[in-house]
C-alpha positions as CSV (number, residue, x, y, z in Angstrom):
1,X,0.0,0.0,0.0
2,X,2.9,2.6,1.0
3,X,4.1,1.4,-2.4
4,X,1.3,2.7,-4.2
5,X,1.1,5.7,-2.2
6,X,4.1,6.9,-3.6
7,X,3.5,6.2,-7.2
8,X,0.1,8.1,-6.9
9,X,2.6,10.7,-5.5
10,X,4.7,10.8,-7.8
11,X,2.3,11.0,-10.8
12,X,0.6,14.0,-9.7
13,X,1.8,17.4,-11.5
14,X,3.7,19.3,-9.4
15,X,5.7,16.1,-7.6
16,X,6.2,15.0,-11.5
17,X,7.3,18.5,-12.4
18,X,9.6,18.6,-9.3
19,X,11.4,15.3,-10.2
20,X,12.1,16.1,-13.5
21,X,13.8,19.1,-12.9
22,X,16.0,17.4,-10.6
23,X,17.0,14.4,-13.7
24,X,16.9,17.6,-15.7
25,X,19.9,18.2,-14.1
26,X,21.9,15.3,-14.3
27,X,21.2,14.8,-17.3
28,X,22.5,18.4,-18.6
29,X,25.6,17.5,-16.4
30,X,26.1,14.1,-18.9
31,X,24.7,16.3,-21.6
32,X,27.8,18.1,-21.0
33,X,30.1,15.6,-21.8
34,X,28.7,14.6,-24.7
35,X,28.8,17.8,-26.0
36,X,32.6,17.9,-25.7
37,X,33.2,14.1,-25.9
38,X,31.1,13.2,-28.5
39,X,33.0,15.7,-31.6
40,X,36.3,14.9,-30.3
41,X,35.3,10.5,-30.5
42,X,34.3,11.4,-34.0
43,X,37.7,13.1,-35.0
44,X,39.5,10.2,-33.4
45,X,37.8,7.5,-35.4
46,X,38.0,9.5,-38.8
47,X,41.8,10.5,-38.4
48,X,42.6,6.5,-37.5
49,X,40.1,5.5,-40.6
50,X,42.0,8.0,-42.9
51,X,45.6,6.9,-41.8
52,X,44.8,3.4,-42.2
53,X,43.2,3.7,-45.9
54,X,46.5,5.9,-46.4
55,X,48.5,3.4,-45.4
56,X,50.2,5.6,-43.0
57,X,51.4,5.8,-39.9
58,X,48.3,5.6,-37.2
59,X,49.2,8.4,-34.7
60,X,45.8,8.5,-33.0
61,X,46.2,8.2,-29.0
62,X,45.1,4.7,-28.2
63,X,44.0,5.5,-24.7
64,X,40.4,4.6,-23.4
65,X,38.6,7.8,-24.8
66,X,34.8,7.8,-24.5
67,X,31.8,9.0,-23.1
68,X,32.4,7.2,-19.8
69,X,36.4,7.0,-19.5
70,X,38.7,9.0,-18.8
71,X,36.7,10.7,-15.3
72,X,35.7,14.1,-16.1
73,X,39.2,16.6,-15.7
74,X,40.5,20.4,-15.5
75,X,40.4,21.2,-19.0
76,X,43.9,23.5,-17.8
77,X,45.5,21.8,-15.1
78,X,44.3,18.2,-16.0
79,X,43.4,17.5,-12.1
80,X,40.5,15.1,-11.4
81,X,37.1,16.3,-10.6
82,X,36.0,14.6,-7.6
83,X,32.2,13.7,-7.6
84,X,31.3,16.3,-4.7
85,X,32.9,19.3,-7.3
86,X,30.4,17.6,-10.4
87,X,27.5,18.7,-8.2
88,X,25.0,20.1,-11.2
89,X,25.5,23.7,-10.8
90,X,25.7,23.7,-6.7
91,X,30.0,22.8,-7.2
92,X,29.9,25.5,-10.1
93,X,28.5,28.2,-7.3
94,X,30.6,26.8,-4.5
95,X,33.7,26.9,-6.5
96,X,32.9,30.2,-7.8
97,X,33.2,29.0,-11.5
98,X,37.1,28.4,-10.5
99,X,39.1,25.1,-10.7
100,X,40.1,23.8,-7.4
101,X,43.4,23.6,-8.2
102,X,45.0,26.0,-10.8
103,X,42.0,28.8,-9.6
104,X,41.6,28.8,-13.7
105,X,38.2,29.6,-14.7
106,X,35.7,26.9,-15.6
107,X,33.1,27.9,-18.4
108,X,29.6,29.2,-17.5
109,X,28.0,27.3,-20.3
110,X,28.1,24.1,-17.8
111,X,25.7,25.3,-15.4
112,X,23.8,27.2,-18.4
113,X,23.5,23.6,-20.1
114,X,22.1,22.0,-16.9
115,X,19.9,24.3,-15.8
116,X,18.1,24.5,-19.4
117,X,18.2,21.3,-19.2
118,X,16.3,21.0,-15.7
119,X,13.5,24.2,-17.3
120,X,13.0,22.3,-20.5
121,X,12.5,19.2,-18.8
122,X,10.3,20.5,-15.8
123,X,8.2,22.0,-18.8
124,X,7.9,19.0,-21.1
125,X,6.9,17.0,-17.7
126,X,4.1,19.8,-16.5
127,X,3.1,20.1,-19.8
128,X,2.2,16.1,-21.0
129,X,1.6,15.2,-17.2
130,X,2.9,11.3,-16.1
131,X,2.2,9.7,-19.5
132,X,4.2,7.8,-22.1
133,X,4.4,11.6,-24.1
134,X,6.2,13.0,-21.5
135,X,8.8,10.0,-21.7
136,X,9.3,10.3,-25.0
137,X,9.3,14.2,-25.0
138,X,11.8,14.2,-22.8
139,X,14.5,12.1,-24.5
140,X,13.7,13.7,-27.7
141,X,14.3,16.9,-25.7
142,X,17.7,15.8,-24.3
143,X,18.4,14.7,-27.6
144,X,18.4,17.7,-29.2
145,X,20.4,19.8,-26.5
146,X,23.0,17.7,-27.6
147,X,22.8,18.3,-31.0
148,X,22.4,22.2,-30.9
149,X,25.4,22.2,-28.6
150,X,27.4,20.1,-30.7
151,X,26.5,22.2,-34.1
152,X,27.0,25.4,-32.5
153,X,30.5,24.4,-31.8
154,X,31.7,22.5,-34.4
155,X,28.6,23.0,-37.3
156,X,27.9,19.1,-36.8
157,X,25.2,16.7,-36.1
158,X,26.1,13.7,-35.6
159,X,24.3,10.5,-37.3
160,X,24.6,8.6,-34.1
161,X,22.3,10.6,-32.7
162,X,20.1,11.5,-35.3
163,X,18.9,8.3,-37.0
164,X,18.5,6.3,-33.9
165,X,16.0,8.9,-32.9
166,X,14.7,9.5,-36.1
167,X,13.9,5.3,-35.7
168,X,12.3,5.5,-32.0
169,X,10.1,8.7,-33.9
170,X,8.8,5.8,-36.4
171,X,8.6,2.9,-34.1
172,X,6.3,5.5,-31.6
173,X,4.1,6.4,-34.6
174,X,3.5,2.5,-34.6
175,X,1.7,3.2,-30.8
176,X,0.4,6.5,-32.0
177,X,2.2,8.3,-29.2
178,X,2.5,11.5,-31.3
179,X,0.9,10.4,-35.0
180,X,0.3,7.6,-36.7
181,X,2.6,5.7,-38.7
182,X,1.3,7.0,-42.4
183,X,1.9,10.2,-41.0
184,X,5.3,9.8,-39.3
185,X,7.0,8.2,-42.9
186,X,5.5,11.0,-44.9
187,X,7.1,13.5,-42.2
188,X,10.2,12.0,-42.4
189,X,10.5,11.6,-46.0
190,X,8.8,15.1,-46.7
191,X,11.1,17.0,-43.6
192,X,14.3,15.4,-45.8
193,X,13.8,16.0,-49.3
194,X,12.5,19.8,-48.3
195,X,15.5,20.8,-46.7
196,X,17.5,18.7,-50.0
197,X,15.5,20.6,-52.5
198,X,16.3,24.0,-50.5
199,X,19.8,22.9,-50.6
200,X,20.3,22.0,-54.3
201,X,17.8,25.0,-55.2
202,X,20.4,27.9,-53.2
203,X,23.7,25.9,-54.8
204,X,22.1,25.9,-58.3
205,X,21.3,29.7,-57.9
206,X,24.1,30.8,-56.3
207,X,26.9,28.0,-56.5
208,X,27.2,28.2,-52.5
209,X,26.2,25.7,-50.3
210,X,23.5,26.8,-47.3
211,X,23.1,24.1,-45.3
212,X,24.4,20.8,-44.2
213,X,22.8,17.3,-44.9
214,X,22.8,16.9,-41.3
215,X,19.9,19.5,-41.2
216,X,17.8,17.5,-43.6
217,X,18.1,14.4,-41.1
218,X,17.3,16.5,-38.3
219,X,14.4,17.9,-39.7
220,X,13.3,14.5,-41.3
221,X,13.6,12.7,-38.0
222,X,11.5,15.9,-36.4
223,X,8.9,14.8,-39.0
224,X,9.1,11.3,-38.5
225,X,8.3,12.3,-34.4
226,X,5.0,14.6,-35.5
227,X,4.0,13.9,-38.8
228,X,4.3,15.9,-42.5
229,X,1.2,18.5,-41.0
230,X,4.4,19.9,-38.6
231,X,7.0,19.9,-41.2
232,X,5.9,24.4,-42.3
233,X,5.3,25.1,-38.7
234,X,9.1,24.2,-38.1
235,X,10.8,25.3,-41.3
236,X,8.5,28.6,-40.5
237,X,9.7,29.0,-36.6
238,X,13.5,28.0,-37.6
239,X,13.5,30.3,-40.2
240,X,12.5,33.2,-38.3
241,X,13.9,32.5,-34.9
242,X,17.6,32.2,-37.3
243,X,17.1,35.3,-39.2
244,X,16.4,37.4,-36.3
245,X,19.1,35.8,-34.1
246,X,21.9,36.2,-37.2
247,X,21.0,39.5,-37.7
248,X,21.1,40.8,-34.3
249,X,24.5,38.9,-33.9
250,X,25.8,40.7,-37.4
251,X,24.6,43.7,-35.8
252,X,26.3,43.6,-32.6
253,X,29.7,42.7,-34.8
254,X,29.0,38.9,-32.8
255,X,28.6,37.4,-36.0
256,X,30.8,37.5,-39.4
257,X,28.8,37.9,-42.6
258,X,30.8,35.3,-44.1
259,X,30.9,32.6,-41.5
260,X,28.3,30.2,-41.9
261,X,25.8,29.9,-38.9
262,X,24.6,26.6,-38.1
263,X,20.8,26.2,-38.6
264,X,20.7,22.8,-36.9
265,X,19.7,24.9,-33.0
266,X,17.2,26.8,-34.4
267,X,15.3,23.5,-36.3
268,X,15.7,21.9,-32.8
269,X,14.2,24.7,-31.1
270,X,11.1,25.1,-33.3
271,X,11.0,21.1,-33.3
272,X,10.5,21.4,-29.2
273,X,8.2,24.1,-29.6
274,X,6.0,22.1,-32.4
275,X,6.3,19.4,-29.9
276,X,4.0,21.2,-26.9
277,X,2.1,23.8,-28.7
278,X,2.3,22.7,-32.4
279,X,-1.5,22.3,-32.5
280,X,-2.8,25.4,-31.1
281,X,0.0,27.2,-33.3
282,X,-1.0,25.8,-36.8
283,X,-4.7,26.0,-35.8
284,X,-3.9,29.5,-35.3
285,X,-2.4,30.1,-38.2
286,X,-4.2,28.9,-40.5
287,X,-7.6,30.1,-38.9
């Protein structure tokens, strides 16, 4: 009975909420590492596939490098983080921002990543309520935290974490958790060859590429998650949310005209957004 009493706890709103907030943030603290890990795996791999097609000389560190191994260190000084400094955000405040050792500054976006992290999650949870939704929305949220992270910093995103998801978005449309299967293949097929014929349609024009493929998988797994009817209502948000972020970032001499800003944040954010209000927005809009 005290069993059960708990779970009916724990499924009400605000005790849902709360909880989620608090995997919120350990999961931005491991969403941390993926966003510096995960790139620098990648390099690794390539570099060692190159050399050995070359037939050179494999210089690639053959030391345990992964998501797990080596424990998280002082990116200056190299000194061990002990578990009680990788509190989420708490250690960041308590060691004023500072490494332990060295007194060398530790970035802010750390505590920025985990605490989004804990918001986003906290609203995905308040917003579906203890369901099978709010489960899926919140990996697919986590998901693409990573990925904006990881394009922002090195105009990426990476297949290993796009097509699995873009597969759990079709094997959910199987139990109708956001659309129906039908839906979810035309979504992911429509999302890709939109972006592709954007793509071709810009390098035809103006013999300059404007995107990466890795946007049309992103948006094609986004469509596989919530069906073709979602597909404008992101391209529309992303667009906008984009232009008015590069320009402002042009304008306040943040941003060089010439260098490329990745889209591959701003599809994730309108993805998220079609994800809780994508309804009441296109019934909006085209009432």
């Amino acid at each position: 009975m005290e069993f059960f009493n708990g779970l009916t706890l724990l499924t009400t709103p605000v005790a849902f909420t709360v909880l989620m907030g608090v995997v919120g943030l350990l999961i931005g603290s491991f969403l941390n590492v993926v966003i510096y890990r995960l790139p620098l795996m990648m390099q690794r791999q390539w570099r060692s596939d190159c050399l050995d097609y070359l037939k050179l000389e494999n210089d690639v560190p053959t030391d345990t490098f992964n998501l797990a191994f080596p424990p998280s260190r002082c990116p200056h000084c190299q000194t061990r983080i002990l578990a009680q400094q990788n509190i989420p955000i708490l250690s960041y405040m308590w060691l004023r921002g500072k490494c332990v050792a060295c007194r060398e500054s530790i970035s802010g976006r750390y505590p920025v990543v985990e605490l989004l992290t804990a918001i986003v999650s906290m609203t995905v949870a308040w917003h579906f309520g203890y369901s099978e939704q709010a489960a899926a929305g919140l990996v697919l949220t986590w998901a693409l935290i990573a990925l904006s992270g990881i394009d922002l910093d090195h105009q990426l995103l990476p297949d290993v974490i796009v097509l699995p998801m873009l597969w759990l978005g079709l094997i959910l449309s199987v139990f109708n958790v956001y659309t129906d299967s039908a839906t979810s293949i035309i979504g992911a097929v429509g999302g890709y060859l939109l972006l592709w014929s954007v793509y071709h349609g810009f390098k035809l024009i103006t013999g300059k590429e404007g995107m990466g493929y890795g946007d049309f998988k992103l948006l094609a797994m986004l469509g596989a998650w919530f069906g073709w009817q979602y597909l404008g209502l992101i391209i529309l948000l992303s667009s906008l949310v984009g232009a008015v972020i590069g320009m402002t970032l042009i304008s306040l001499n943040k941003q060089q005209r010439e260098v490329p800003i990745p889209f591959g944040p701003y599809l994730a954010v309108a993805g998220w957004i079609a994800m809780l209000w994508g309804d009441n927005l296109n019934t909006w809009y085209f009432g």
